[in-house]
C-alpha positions as CSV (number, residue, x, y, z in Angstrom):
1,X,113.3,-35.2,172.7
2,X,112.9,-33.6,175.8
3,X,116.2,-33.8,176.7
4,X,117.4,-31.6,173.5
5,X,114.8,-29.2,173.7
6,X,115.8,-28.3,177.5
7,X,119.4,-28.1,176.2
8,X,118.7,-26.3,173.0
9,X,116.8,-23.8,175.1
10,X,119.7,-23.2,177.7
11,X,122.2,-22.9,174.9
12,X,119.7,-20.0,173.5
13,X,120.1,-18.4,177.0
14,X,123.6,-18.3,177.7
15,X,123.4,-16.7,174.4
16,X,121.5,-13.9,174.9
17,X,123.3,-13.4,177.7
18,X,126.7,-13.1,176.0
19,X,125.5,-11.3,173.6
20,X,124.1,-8.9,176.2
21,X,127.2,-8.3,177.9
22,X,128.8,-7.6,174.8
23,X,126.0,-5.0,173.9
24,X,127.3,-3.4,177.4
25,X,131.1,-3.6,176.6
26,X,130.3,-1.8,173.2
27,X,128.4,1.4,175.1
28,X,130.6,1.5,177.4
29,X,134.4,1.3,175.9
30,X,134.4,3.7,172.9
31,X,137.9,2.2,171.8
32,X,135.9,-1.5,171.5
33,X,133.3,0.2,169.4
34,X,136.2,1.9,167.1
35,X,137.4,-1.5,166.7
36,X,133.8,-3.3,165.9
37,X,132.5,-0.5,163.6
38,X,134.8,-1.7,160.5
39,X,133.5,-5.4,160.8
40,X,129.6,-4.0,161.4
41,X,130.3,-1.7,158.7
42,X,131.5,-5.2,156.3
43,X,128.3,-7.1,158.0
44,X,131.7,-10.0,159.2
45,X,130.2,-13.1,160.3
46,X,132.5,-15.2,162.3
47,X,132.0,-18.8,162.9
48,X,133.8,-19.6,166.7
49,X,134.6,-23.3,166.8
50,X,135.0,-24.6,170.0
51,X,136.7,-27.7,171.3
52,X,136.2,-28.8,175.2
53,X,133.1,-28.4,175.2
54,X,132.4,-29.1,171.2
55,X,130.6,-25.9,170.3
56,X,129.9,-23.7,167.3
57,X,128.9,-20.4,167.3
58,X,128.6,-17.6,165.2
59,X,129.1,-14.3,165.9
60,X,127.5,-11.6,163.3
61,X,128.4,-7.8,163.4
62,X,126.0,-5.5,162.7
63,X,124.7,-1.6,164.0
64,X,122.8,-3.0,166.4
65,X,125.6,-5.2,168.5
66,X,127.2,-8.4,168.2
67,X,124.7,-10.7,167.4
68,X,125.2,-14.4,168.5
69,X,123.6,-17.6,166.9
70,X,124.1,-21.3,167.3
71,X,123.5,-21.5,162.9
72,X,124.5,-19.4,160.5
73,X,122.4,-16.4,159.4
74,X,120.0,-17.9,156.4
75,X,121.3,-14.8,154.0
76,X,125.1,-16.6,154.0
77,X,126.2,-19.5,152.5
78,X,129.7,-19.3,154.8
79,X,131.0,-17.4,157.4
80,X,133.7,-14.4,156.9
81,X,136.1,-15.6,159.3
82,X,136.5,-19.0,160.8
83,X,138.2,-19.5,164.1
84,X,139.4,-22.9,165.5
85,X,140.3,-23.0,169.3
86,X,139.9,-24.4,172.4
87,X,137.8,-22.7,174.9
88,X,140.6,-21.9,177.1
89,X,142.4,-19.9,174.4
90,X,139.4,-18.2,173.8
91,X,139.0,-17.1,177.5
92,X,143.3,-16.6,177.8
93,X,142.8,-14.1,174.5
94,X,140.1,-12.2,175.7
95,X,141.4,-12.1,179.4
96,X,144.8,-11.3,178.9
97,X,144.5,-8.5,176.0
98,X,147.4,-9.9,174.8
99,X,148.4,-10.2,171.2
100,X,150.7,-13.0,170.9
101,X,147.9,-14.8,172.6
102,X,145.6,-13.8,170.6
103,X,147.9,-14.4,167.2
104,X,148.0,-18.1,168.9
105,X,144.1,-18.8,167.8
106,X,143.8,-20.2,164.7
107,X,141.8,-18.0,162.3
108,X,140.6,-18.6,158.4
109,X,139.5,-15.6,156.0
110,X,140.2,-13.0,154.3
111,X,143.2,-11.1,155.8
112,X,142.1,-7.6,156.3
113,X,138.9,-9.2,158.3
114,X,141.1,-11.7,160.1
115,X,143.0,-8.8,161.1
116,X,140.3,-6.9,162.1
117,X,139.0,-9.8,164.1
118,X,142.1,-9.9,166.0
119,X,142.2,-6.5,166.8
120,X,138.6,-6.4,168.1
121,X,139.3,-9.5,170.4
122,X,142.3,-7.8,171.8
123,X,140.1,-4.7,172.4
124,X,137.5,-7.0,174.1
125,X,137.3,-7.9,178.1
126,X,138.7,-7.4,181.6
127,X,142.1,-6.6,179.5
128,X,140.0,-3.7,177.9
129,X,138.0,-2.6,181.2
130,X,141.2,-2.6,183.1
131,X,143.7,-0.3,180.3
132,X,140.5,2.5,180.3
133,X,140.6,2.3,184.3
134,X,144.0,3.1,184.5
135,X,144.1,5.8,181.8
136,X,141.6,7.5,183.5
137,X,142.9,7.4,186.7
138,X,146.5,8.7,185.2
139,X,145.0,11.0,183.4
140,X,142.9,12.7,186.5
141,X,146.5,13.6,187.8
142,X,146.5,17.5,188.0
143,X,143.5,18.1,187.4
144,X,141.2,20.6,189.0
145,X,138.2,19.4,191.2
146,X,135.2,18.6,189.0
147,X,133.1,21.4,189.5
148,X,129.1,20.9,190.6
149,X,127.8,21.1,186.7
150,X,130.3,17.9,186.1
151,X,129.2,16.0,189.3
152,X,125.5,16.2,188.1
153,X,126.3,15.4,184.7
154,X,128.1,12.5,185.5
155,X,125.1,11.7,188.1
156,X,122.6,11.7,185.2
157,X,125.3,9.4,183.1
158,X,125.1,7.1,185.4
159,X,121.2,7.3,186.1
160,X,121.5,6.8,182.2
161,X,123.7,3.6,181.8
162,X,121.9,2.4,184.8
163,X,118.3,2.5,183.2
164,X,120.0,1.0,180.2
165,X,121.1,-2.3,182.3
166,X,117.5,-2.8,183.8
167,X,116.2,-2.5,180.2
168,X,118.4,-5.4,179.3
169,X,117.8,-7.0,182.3
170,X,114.2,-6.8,181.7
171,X,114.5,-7.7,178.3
172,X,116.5,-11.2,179.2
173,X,113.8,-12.1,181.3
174,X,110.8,-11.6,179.1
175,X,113.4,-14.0,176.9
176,X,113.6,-16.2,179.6
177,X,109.8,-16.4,180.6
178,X,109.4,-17.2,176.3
179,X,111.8,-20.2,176.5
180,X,110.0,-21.4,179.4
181,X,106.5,-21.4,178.0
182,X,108.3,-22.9,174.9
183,X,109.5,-25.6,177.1
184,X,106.0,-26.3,178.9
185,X,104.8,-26.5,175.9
186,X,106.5,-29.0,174.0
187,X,105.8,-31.2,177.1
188,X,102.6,-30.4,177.2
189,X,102.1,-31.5,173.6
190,X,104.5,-35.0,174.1
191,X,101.6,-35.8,177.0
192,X,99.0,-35.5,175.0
193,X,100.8,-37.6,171.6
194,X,101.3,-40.2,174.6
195,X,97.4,-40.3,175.7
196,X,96.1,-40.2,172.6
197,X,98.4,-43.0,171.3
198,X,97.4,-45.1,174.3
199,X,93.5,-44.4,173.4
200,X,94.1,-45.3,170.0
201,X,95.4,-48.8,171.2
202,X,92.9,-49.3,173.5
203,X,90.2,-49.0,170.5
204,X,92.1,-51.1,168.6
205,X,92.5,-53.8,171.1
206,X,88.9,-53.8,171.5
207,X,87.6,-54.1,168.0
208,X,89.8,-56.9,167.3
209,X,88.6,-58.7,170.7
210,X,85.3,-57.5,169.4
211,X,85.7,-59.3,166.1
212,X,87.1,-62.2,167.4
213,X,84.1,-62.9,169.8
214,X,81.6,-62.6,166.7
């Protein structure tokens, strides 16, 4: 029992922390939130089978982020899209921004939301963080020096997105601290089942040694 709890409770935490990261992806490439508003707009789950490790995971869009779960939400009887894969694939598809990698995952549902799937993992990662890098940089080429209104506005951006990742910082460790306590407390709770089971055979031993001796 213990054992599963302390693994439940890290799953929930790599979670959250996925699903943070993704939060921060989606604020900061506008062409990944193009590609996610359609499937938050359709409320898409997607279930993400994983092979080596075995894990299941399901991914529901939504106007508030990504949101990740190890069940499926209790308002759906299935998932939108199903995708079968091993976790390499996974990491090659959202690594390499490639599509023919990405057309290599094996993906079940409806085909406008498969599609749309496909086009949001191609969108997604270092593939996408690298492409916006470069356009910028190509596309600062000619252009005049920024003048001292644009250096303070991109100064106060930055004081913005940088406030932003302490709040979810802060926030993942009050989630932390809660799986924690949740943790202590389950063990605290199997300790006490234990002495009070003990106590209970104690009494019992000595009533029947009691009613043997009478």
């Amino acid at each position: 029992m213990k054992r599963s709890t302390l693994s439940h409770s890290f799953s929930n935490i790599i979670l959250v922390f996925i699903e943070s990261a993704l939060t921060l992806l989606l604020r900061l490439d506008p062409e990944l939130r193009r590609a996610a508003y359609p499937l938050a707009k359709q409320g898409t789950v997607v279930a993400l089978r994983l092979y080596l490790p075995h894990v299941e995971i399901f991914a529901t869009f939504s106007t508030k982020g990504v949101l990740l779960d190890a069940q499926l939400p209790i308002d759906r009887s299935e998932p939108d899209v199903i995708i079968n894969a091993y976790s390499l694939q996974v990491l090659n598809a959202i690594t390499t921004h490639d599509s023919e990698t990405t057309e290599k995952l094996q993906m079940r549902g409806e085909s406008v939301q498969v599609q749309l799937v496909k086009q949001f993992i191609m969108q997604l990662g270092l593939g996408s963080l690298i492409q916006g890098l470069i356009k910028k940089i190509k596309g600062g080429k000619g252009k005049t020096k920024p003048t001292e209104a644009d250096l303070a506005e991109k100064k106060e951006n930055y004081k913005l997105r940088i406030k932003e990742q302490q709040t979810q910082i802060n926030t993942l460790t009050i989630k932390n601290r809660e799986l924690e306590t949740t943790v202590k407390e389950l063990q605290s709770k199997q300790k006490m089942l234990v002495i009070v089971t003990v106590v209970a055979l104690v009494i019992m031993i000595g009533t029947i040694i009691a009613l043997l001796m009478n």
